[in-house]
C-alpha positions, 0 to 999 in steps of 0.5 A: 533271550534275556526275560524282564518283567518288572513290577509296574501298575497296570489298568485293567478294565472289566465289562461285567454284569450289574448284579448283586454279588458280583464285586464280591467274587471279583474281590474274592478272586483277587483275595484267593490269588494274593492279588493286590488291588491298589485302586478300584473304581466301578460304575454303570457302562453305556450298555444297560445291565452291564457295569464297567470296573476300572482296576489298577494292580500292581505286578509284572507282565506274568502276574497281570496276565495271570489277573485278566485270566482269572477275571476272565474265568468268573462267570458275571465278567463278559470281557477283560482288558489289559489297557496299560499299553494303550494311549488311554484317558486317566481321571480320579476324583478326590475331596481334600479337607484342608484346615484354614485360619483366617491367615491362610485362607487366602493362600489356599484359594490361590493355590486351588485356583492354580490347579482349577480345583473347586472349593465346595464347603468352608468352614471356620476351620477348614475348607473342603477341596474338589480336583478331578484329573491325573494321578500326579495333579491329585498328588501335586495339589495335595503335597502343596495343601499338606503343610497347611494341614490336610485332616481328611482326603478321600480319593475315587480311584482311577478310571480310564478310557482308550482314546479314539476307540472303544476299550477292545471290551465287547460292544454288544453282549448278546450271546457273547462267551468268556474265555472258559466258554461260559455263556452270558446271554 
């Protein structure tokens, strides 16, 4: 039996408790183990107390495996979930600083309308440009923008939903225990 396990981008997400410090122990967790975040985006969950973290990490099925386990140990994390192989919903937000002239003004309007972008500031200089939507619409607008110059660029980092169903995360945290026992109630 032939094993691969190719390096691929994985989205985990997190339910966890909305306290201070808590970041701070899922980045150390992630620091100690030499685990490489590429995208992080965290925010309120629709259960007040908790918070929903979206993770994406780099690395093969072993090494992945090996993240949800030890989120799954921390204390503040009520459940974990590897959602890369399910049909999920993506978005990311990002703010693209663009330099404009006269000249070029009229070009990148007509480009960001293509990609039903927002313009929310223009300047004598420059435009500032809002997108929300899949990695590669981000990254398309942005290869477009690029030759007019891109002076600044700020991206939220991915969140993600499964369709039609809840993550596989807990839907009611009373009394629920982690993997490692601990309870959360």
């Amino acid at each position: 039996m032939v094993q691969t396990n190719h390096t691929q981008q994985h989205t985990l997400i997190a339910l966890v408790e909305d306290k201070p410090g808590v970041l701070t122990k899922v980045a150390s967790m992630f620091r100690r183990r030499g685990f490489n975040i590429v995208s992080l985006a965290v925010g309120n969950s629709e259960q007040p107390g908790l918070s929903r973290m979206t993770f994406v990490v780099a690395g093969d099925d072993h090494t992945v495996g090996q993240v949800v386990k030890q989120l799954d140990k921390l204390i503040d994390v009520i459940e974990v979930s590897d959602i890369t192989g399910e049909s999920i919903v993506t978005r990311e937000l990002a703010l693209i600083k663009v330099k404009t002239t006269p000249m070029t003004r009229g070009e990148i309007i007509q480009i960001v309308n293509l990609f039903r972008a927002n313009i929310i500031d223009v300047g004598s200089e420059s435009m500032v440009i809002e997108i929300t939507g899949e990695e590669d619409k981000i990254n398309a607008l942005h290869n477009l923008l690029a030759p007019f110059g891109i002076m600044e660029m700020l991206r939220t980092g991915l969140v993600a939903m499964v369709r039609g169903k809840t993550n596989g995360l807990a839907n009611e945290h009373a009394g629920h225990t982690n993997g490692n026992g601990h309870s959360h109630s």
